[in-house]
C-alpha positions as CSV (number, residue, x, y, z in Angstrom):
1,X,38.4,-35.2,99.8
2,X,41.7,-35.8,101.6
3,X,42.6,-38.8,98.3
4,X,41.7,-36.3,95.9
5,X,44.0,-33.5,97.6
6,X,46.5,-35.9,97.8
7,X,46.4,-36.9,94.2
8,X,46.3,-33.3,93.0
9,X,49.4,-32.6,95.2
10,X,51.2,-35.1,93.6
11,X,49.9,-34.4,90.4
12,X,51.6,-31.0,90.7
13,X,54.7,-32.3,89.8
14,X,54.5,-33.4,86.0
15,X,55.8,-36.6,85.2
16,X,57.0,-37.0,89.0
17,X,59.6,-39.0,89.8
18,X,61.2,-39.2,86.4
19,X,68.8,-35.4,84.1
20,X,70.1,-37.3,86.4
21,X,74.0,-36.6,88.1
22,X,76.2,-38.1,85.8
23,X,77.1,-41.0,88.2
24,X,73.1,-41.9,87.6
25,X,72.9,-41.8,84.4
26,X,74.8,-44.5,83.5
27,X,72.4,-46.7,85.3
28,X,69.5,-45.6,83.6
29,X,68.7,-47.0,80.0
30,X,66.3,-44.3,78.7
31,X,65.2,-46.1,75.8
32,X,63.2,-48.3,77.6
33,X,60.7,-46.8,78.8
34,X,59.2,-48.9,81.4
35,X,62.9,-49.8,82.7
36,X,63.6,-45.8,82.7
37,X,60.9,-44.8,85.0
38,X,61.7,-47.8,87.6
39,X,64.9,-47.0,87.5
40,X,65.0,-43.1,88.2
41,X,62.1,-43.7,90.9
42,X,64.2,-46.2,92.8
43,X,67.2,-44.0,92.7
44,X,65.0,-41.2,93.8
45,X,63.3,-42.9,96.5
46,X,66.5,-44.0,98.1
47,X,68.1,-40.9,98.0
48,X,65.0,-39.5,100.0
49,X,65.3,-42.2,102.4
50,X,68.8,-41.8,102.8
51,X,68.8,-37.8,103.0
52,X,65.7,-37.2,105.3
53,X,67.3,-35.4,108.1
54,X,68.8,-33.0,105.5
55,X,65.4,-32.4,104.1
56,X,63.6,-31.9,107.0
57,X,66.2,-29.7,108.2
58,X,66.2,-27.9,105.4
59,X,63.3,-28.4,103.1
60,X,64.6,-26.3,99.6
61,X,67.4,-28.9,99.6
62,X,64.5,-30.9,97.7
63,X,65.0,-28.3,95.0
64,X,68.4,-29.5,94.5
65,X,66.9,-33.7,94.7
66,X,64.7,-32.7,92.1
67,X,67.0,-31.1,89.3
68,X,69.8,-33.6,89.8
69,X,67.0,-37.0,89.7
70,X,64.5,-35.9,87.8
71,X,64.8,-32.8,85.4
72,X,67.1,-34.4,82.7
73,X,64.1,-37.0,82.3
74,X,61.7,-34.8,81.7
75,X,61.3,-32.8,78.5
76,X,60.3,-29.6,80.1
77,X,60.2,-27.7,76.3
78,X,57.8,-30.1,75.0
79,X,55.7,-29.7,77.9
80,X,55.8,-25.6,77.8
81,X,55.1,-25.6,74.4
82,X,51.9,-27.9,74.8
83,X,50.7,-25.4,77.9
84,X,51.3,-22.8,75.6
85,X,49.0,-24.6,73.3
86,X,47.6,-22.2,70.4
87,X,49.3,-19.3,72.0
88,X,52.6,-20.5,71.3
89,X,52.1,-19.1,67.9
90,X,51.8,-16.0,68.9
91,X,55.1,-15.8,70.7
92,X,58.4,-15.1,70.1
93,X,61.7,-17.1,70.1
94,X,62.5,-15.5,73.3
95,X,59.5,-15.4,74.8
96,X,59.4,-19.0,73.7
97,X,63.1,-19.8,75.3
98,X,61.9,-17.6,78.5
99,X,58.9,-19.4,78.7
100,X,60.6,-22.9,79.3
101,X,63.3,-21.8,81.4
102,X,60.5,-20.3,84.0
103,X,58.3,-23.2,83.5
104,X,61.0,-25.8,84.1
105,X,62.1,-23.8,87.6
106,X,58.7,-23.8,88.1
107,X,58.0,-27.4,87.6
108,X,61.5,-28.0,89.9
109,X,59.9,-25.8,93.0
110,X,56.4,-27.6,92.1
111,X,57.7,-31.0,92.5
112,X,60.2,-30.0,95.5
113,X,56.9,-29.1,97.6
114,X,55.4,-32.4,96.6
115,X,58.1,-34.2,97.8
116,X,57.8,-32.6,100.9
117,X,55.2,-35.3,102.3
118,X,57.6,-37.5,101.2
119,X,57.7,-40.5,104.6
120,X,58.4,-44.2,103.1
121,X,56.2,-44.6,100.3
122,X,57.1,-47.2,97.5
123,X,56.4,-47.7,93.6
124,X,54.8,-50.3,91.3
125,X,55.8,-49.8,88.1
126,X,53.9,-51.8,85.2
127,X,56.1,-54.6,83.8
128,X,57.3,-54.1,80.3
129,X,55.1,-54.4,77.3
130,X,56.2,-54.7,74.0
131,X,56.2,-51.4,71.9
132,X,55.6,-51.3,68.0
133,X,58.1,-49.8,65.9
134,X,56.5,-46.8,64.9
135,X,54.9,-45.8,68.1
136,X,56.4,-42.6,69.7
137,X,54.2,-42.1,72.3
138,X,53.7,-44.3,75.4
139,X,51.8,-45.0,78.4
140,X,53.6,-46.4,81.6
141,X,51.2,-47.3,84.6
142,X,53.0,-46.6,87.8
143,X,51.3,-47.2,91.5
144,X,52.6,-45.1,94.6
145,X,52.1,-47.5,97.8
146,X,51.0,-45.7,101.0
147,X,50.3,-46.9,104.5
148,X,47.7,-44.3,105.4
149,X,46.1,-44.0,101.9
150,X,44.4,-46.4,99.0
151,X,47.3,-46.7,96.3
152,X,46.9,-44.0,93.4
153,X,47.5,-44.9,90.0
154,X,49.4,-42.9,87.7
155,X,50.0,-43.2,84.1
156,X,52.9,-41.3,82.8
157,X,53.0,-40.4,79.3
158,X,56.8,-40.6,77.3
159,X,58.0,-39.0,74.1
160,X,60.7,-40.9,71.9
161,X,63.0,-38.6,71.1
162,X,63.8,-39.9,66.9
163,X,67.1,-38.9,66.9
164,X,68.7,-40.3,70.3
165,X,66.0,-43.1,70.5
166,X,66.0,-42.2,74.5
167,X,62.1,-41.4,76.1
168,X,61.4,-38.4,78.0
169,X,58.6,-37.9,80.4
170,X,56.4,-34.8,79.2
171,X,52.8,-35.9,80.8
172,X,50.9,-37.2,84.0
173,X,47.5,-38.8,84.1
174,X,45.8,-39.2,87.9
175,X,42.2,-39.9,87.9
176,X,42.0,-39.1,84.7
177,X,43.0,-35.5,84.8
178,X,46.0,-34.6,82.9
179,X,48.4,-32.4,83.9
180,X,49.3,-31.0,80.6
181,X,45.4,-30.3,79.9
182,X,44.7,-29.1,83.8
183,X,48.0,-26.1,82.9
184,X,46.4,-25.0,79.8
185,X,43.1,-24.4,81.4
186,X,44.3,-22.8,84.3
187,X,46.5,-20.5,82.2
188,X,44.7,-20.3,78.9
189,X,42.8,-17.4,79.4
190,X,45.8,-15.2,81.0
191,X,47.7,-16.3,78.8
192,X,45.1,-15.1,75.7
193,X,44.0,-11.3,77.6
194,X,47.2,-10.8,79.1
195,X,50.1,-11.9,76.9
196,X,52.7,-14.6,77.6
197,X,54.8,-12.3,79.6
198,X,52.6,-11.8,82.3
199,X,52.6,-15.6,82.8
200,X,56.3,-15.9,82.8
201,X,56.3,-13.5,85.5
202,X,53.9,-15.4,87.1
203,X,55.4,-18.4,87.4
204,X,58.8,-16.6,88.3
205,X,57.2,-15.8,91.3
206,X,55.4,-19.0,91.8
207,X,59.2,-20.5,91.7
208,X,61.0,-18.3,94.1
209,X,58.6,-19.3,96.7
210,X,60.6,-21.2,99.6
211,X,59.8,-24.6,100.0
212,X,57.9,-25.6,103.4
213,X,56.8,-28.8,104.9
214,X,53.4,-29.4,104.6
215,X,52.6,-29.5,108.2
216,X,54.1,-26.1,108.6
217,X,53.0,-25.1,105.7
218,X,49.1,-24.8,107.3
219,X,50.1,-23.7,110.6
């Protein structure tokens, strides 16, 4: 039970560990795939390791981690719009453009808490593979290393974006479950009774929830 929590912790934070501050993301060649996700988790990783008395001072500070090493590798409207799934339809532009914002700052808070049990894990990140020339959807294995736990495997799944050629993160696989597919259940049926409005309150308030440590967090 306790590798299953774990996994659906980390799992709460969509394509984890994949824009950047400028100064990174000149050192991050997103139209490799495989390079790309190496690359941002290294540079998030050491800025953890480097910034843990902040953090555990101050635990939101991971909010702040989060949008400036992971956001911009993430395509946070493709990944609203799947949620949304057949409801998106029924929506309108601003609901649409509302809908993203509050799913994005609630993907930000979602993986801030995760990183919260952040200690001195590493990452395995498959080696490159050759991609055909008309694939624009890819897999990319990725292992997080733990002391006190089996490793837990992770597949992260990339879009190519046609006209920049650069990949961005929009799915996460852990034992099977994907996080895109676990989202749409869990909101699917507010989402059809109650409207898409409701939701983007919802997950508003989800967002503006302070981050805690997860010790403190079950005391």
């Amino acid at each position: 039970m306790k590798l299953v929590r774990y996994v659906l912790l980390w799992m709460a934070s969509l394509p984890l560990f994949i824009t950047t501050t400028f100064a990174h993301a000149s050192l991050v060649d997103a139209t490799e795939p495989y390079r790309m996700i190496e690359k941002v988790s290294q540079i998030t990783f050491d800025r953890m390791k480097s910034e843990q008395t902040e953090i555990q001072g101050n635990p939101d500070y991971l909010r702040t981690v989060v949008k400036e090493e992971l956001l911009p590798y993430i395509n946070t409207r493709y990944a609203a719009y799947k949620v949304l799934g057949p409801q998106l339809k029924k929506t309108t532009r601003e609901q649409r453009n509302e809908f993203v914002d509050a799913f994005s700052h609630y993907l930000v808070a979602s993986y801030a808490q995760v990183l919260t049990q952040y200690t001195d894990q590493d990452i395995r990140v498959e080696p490159p593979k050759p991609i055909p020339a008309d694939r624009t959807i890819v897999s990319v294995r990725v292992e997080i290393l733990d002391r006190q736990r089996p490793p837990i495997r992770l597949d992260f799944k990339l879009r190519l974006n046609k006209t920049t050629q650069e990949w961005q993160c929009f799915d996460m696989i852990a034992e099977g479950i994907s996080m895109i597919s676990t989202k749409q259940s869990e909101w699917s049926g507010q989402l059809r009774t109650e409207g898409v409005d409701v939701v983007i309150q919802n997950l508003k308030d989800l967002a503006a929830k302070p981050i805690r440590r997860e010790d403190k967090a079950n005391e």
